[in-house]
C-alpha positions in Angstrom: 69.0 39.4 -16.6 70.5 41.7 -18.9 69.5 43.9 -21.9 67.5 42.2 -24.7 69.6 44.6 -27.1 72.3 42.9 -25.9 71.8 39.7 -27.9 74.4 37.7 -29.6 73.4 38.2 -33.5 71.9 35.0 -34.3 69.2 35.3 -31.8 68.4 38.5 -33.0 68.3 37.3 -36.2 65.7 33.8 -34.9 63.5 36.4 -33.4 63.5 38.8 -36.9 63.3 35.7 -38.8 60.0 34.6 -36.9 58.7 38.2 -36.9 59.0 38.7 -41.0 57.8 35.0 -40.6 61.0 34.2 -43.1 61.2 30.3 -43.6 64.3 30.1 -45.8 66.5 32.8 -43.2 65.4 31.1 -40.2 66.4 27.8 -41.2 69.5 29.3 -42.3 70.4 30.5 -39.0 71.3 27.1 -37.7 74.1 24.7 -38.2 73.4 21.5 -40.3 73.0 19.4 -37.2 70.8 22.2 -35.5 68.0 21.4 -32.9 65.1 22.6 -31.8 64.2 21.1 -28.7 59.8 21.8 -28.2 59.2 21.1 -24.2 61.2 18.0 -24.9 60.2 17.4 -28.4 63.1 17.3 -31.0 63.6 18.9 -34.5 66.8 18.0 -35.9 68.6 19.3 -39.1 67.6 21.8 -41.4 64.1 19.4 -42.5 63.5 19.3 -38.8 63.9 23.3 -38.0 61.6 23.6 -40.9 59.0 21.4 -39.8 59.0 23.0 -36.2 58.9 26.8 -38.0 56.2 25.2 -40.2 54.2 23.5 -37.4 54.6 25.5 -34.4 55.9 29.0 -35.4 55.9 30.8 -38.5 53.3 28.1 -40.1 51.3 29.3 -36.9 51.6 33.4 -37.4 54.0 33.5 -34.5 55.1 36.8 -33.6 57.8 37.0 -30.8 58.7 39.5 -28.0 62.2 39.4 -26.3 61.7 40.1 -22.8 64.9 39.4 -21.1 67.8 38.0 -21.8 71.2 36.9 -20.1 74.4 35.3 -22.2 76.9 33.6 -20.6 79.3 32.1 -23.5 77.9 30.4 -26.1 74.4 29.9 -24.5 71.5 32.9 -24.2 68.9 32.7 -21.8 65.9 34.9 -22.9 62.7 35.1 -21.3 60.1 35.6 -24.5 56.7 36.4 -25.0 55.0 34.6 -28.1 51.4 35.0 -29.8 50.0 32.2 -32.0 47.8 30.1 -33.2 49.3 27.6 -31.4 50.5 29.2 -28.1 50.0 32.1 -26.7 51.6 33.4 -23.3 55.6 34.0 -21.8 58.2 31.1 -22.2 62.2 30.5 -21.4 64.0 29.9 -24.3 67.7 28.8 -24.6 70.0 29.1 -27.6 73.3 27.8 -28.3 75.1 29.7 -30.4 78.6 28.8 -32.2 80.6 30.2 -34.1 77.8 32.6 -35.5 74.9 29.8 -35.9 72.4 28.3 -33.8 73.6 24.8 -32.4 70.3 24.9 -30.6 67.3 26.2 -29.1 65.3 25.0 -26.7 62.0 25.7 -24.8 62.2 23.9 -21.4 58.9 22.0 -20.6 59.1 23.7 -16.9 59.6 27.1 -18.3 
C-alpha cells in the first residue's frame, strides 16, 4: 500500500469534508451521477450522497482516519479507520475518481 499523503485530491478532500463534518463540500465533491455504494447499499446523485452523509456519516459524528492507501488510475484503495455513532472499527473503501470528482465510493460488504 502506499502513502496516505499520497492521495489523489478529492479523497483528501471526502475525508476533510467528513472530519469538518461539511455537508454542502462533501456532496460537492462528487459528480452529478455520484454513488455511494454502503456494503451493497446504494446512494445515488447529489440527494442520495446527502442522505448517506446525513444517515451514516456526518449526520452520525463520523470522524475518519486514512490508514493506507494504494491508487492505481482513477480508483484509490484506502484502508480507513471510522468512529461513529453508527460504526465504529477499520473498513476498505474504494473511490473512483474522474476528472477531479468522485464517480464513486464504495465500502465492500467483505471489507
Amino acid at each position: 500500500m502506499g502513502s496516505i499523503t499520497d492521495v489523489p485530491t478529492p479523497v483528501a478532500a471526502f475525508v476533510a469534508a467528513i472530519n469538518a463534518a461539511d455537508t454542502e463540500t462533501f456532496v460537492n465533491l462528487f459528480t452529478p451521477d455520484g454513488l455511494v455504494n454502503d456494503w451493497g447499499t446504494e446512494y445515488t446523485g447529489s440527494a442520495g450522497v446527502r442522505q448517506w452523509a446525513a444517515s451514516d456519516a456526518i449526520g452520525a459524528a463520523a470522524k475518519m482516519t486514512l490508514l493506507s492507501a494504494n491508487t492505481e488510475g482513477e480508483t484509490t484503495t484506502v484502508r480507513f479507520d471510522w468512529r461513529s455513532r453508527v460504526f465504529n472499527g477499520e473498513s476498505t473503501g474504494i473511490f473512483v475518481v474522474h476528472d477531479g470528482q468522485l464517480r464513486s465510493f464504495t465500502i465492500p460488504p467483505n471489507h
